[in-house]
Structures are given as C-alpha cells and as structure tokens.
C-alpha positions as CSV (number, residue, x, y, z in Angstrom):
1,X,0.0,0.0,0.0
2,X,1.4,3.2,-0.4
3,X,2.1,6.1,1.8
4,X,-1.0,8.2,2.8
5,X,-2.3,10.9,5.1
6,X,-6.0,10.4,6.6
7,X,-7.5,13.4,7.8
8,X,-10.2,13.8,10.4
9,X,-11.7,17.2,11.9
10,X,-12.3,16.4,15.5
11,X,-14.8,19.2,15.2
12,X,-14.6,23.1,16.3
13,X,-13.0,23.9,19.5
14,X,-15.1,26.9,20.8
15,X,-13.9,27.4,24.4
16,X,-15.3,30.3,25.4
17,X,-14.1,29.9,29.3
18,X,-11.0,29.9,28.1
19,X,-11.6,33.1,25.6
20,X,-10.6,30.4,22.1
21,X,-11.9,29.6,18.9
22,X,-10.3,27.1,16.6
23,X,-10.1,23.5,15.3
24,X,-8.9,20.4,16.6
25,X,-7.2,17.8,13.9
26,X,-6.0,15.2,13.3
27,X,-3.6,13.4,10.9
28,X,-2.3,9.7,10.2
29,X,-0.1,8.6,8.0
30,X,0.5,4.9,7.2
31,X,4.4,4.4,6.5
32,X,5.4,1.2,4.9
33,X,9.2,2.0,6.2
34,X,9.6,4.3,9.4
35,X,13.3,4.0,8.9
36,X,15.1,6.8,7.2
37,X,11.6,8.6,6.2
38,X,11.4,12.2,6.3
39,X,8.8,14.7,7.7
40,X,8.0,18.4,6.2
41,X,5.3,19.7,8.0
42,X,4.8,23.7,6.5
43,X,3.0,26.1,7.9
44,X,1.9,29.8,6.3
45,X,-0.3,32.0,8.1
46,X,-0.9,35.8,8.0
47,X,-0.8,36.5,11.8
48,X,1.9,33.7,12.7
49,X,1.6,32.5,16.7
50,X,5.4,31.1,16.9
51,X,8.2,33.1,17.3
52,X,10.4,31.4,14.2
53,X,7.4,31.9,12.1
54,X,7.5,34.7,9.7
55,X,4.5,35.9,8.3
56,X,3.1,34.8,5.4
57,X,6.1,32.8,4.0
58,X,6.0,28.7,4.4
59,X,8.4,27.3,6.9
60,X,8.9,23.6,7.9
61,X,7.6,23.9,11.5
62,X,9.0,20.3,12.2
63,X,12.4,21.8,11.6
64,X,11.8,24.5,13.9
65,X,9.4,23.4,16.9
66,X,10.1,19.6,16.2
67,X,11.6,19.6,19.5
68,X,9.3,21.2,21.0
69,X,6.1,20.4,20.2
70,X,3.9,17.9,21.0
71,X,2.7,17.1,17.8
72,X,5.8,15.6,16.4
73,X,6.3,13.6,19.7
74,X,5.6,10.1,18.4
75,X,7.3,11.1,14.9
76,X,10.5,11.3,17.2
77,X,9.7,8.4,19.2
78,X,9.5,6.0,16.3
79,X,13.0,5.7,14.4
80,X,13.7,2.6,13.8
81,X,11.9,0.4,10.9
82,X,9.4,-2.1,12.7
83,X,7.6,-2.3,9.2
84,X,4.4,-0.9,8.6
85,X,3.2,1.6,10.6
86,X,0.6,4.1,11.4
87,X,1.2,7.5,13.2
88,X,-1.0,10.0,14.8
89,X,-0.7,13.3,14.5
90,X,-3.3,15.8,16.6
91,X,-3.0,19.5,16.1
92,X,-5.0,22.3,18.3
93,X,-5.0,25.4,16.0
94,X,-6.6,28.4,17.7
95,X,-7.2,32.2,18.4
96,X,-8.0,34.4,21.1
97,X,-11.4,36.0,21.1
98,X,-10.8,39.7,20.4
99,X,-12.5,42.1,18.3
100,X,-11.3,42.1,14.9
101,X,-9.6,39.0,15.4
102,X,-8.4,36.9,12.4
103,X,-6.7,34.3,10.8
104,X,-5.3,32.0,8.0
105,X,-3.5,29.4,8.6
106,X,-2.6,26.9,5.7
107,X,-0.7,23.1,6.2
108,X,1.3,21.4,3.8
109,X,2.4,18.5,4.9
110,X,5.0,15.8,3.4
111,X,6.0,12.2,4.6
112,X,8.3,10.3,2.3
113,X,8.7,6.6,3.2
114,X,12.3,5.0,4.2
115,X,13.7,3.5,1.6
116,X,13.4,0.1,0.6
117,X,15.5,-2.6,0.3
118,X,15.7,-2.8,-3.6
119,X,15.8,0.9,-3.6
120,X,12.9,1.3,-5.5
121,X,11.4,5.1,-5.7
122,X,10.7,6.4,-2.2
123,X,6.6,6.6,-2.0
124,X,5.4,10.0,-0.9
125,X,2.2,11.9,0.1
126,X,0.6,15.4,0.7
127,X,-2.1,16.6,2.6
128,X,-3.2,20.5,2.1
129,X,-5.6,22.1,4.4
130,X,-6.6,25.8,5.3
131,X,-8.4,27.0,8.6
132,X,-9.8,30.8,8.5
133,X,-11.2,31.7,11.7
134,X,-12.6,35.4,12.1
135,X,-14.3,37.4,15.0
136,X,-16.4,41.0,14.6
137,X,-16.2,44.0,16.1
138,X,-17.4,42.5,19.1
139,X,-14.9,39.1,19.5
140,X,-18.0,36.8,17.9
141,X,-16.9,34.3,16.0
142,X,-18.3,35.2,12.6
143,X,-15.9,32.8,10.3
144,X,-14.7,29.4,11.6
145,X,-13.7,26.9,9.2
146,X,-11.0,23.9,8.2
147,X,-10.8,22.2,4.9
148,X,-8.8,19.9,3.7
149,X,-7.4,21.4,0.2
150,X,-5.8,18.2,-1.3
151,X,-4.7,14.5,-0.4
152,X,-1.8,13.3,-3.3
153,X,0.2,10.2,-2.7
154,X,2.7,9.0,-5.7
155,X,5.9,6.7,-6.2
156,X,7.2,8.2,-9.2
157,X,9.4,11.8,-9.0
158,X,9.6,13.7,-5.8
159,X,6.4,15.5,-4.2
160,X,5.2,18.8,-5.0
161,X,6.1,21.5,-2.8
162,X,4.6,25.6,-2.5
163,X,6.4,27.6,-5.1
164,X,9.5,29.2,-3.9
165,X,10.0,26.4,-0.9
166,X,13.1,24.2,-0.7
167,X,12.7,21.3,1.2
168,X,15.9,20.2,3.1
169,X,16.5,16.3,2.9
C-alpha cells in the first residue's frame, strides 16, 4: 500500500471559558518503512503565533518546533523500521477572542517513506488544508472553518512542494 495521510476534523474547539476559537485535527499517516523517512510539516499563516514563524512565508515547523512540540512527539519516538506503521498526528489550532480578530492558517504536509531494500522510488504523500477563523467588532466568531485542500500520494518523482520552498533532505 502506499504512503497516505487520513485526515479527520475532530470538530470546532469553541472554548469560550478559556476566551478560544479554533479546530482540533487530526492526521495519520500509514508508513510502509519508518526507517530513514522524512517529515516536512509547513505552515503559512498571515498573523503567525510562533516566534520562528514569519508571516506569510512557508516554513517547515518540524524543523523548527520539532523539538518542542507535541505534535511531532511520536514522529521522534518511532526511528527505527518495525515495518508498517501508522502514526498520529493531533494538532490544536486556535485564536483568542478579540475584536477584529483573524486568521489563515494553511498546512502542507510531506511524509516520504524510508527506503526500501531494492531501492525502488521512495513513496510520498501530501495533505493540504486551510483554517480561517474570524471574529467581529465584538470578539463573535463570525468565520470558523478547516478544509482539507488536497490528499496526493505518488511513487514516481519527488512531491510537490509551494512555489518558492526548498525542502531540506
């Protein structure tokens, strides 16, 4: 089977006792070789909420919060090939309530599979989504959504990447 992402939206995460509107997700990808596979998880969004995160402009957040963040915790805990495998990946993307409060925040994702033993063309997959969350004058939530933009998954060639972005190997 090849590498693929599945994507689930947990639903919209409204806490209003703790002044937050947002989306919780989730993402698993099915590896066929955890060994030596590689992780590109890019982020671009207008009012950035990390420090390394310039504005508008993709960056490989597994680079730069890898280490820090709990997403990529069972990324790191798996490096060694035990064959197939599936890993989870939950995200929490929010915003404070606040008038005029907005958003976009856009995922590109990458997973290439370890290579093989005949050496065969790495498989590879994408996933794509966008979340726009907006609040009025007031701080109510008058735009809150996530979609998922695209799902690839190939053998052949290496995976698409945003225009401009390099990925480092």
């Amino acid at each position: 089977m090849s590498l693929q992402f599945h994507f689930e939206d947990i639903g919209p995460h409204r806490a209003i006792d703790e002044g937050r509107i947002g989306h919780r997700l989730h993402l698993r990808i099915a590896l066929d070789r955890r060994e030596g596979a590689r992780l590109h998880w890019l982020e671009r969004c207008d009012r950035p909420y990390d420090e390394d995160m310039p504005a508008d402009t993709w960056v490989d957040m597994f680079r730069i919060a890898g280490g820090r963040s709990a997403i990529f915790a069972q990324w790191f805990g798996t490096a060694t090939n035990a064959g197939r495998i599936e890993l989870d990946f939950d995200a929490l993307a929010t915003i404070r309530l606040a008038p005029d409060a907005r958003r976009t925040l856009e995922w590109w994702v990458v997973a290439v599979d370890g290579e093989d033993e005949d050496g065969d063309e790495r498989a590879w997959a994408v996933w794509r989504g966008e979340q726009r969350l907006r609040c009025d004058g007031q701080g109510k939530t008058v735009e809150h959504s996530l979609v998922q933009i695209d799902s690839l998954h190939g053998r052949e060639g290496d995976p698409p990447y945003p225009d401009g972005f390099l990925p480092s190997t």
